[in-house]
Wavefront OBJ file of the C-alpha trace (Angstrom):
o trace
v 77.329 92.017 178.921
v 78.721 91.974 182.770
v 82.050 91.779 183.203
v 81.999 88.414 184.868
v 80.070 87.080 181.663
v 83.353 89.066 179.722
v 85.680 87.598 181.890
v 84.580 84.235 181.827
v 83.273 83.814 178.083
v 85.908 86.019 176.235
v 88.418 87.354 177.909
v 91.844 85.318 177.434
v 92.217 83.456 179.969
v 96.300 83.224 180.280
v 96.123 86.833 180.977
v 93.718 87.062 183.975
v 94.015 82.959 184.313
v 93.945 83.521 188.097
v 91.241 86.271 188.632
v 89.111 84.196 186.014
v 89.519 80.610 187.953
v 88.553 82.250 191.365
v 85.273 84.184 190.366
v 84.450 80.904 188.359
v 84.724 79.164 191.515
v 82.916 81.843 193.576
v 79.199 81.481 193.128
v 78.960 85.023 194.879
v 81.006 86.623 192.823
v 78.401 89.493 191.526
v 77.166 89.203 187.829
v 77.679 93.029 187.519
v 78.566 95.970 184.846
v 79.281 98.103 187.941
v 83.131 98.697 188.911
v 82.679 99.818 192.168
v 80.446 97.161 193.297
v 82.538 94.149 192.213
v 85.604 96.187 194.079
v 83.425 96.360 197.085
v 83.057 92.780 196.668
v 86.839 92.094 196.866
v 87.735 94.249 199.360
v 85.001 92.501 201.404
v 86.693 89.369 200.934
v 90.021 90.754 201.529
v 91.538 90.218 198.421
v 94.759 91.532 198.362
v 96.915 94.048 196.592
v 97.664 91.931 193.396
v 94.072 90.981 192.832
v 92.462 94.426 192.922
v 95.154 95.592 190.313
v 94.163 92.320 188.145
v 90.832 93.524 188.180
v 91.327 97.058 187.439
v 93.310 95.906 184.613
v 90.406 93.502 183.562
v 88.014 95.642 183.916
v 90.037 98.552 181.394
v 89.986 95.572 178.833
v 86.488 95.026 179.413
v 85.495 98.735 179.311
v 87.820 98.496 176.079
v 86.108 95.781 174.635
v 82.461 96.947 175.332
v 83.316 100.645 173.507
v 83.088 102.455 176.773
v 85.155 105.018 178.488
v 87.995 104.038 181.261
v 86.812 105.579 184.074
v 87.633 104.437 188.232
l 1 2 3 4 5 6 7 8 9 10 11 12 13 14 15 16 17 18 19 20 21 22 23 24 25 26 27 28 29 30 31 32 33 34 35 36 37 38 39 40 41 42 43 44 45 46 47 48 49 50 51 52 53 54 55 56 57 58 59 60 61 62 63 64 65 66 67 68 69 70 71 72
């Protein structure tokens, strides 16, 4: 499962409501299992400060969830 599957299909949504809402809106967002190229995606797009940690913090949930070791 990618994490933008995860995040969009079962992670809760109050908690990463705003991350969630813009890569649903963002049809470029990439459909990707790989951490480093979904952060090279937002820093690309200048995201700022507050939405890089949302994601890291997403994506330890997601590594979490899918039995896998939290690694960045």
């Amino acid at each position: 499962m990618t994490f933008k599957y995860w995040l969009l299909n079962c992670s809760d949504w109050a908690e990463y409501g705003f991350l969630s809402t813009d890569v649903a809106e963002d049809e470029t967002f990439p459909d990707s299992d790989n951490y480093f190229e979904i952060m090279l995606y937002l820093i690309n797009q200048n995201a700022g400060e507050w939405s890089k940690q949302m994601f890291n913090d997403a994506w330890n949930e997601y590594l979490t969830v899918q039995g896998k070791e939290l690694a960045q």
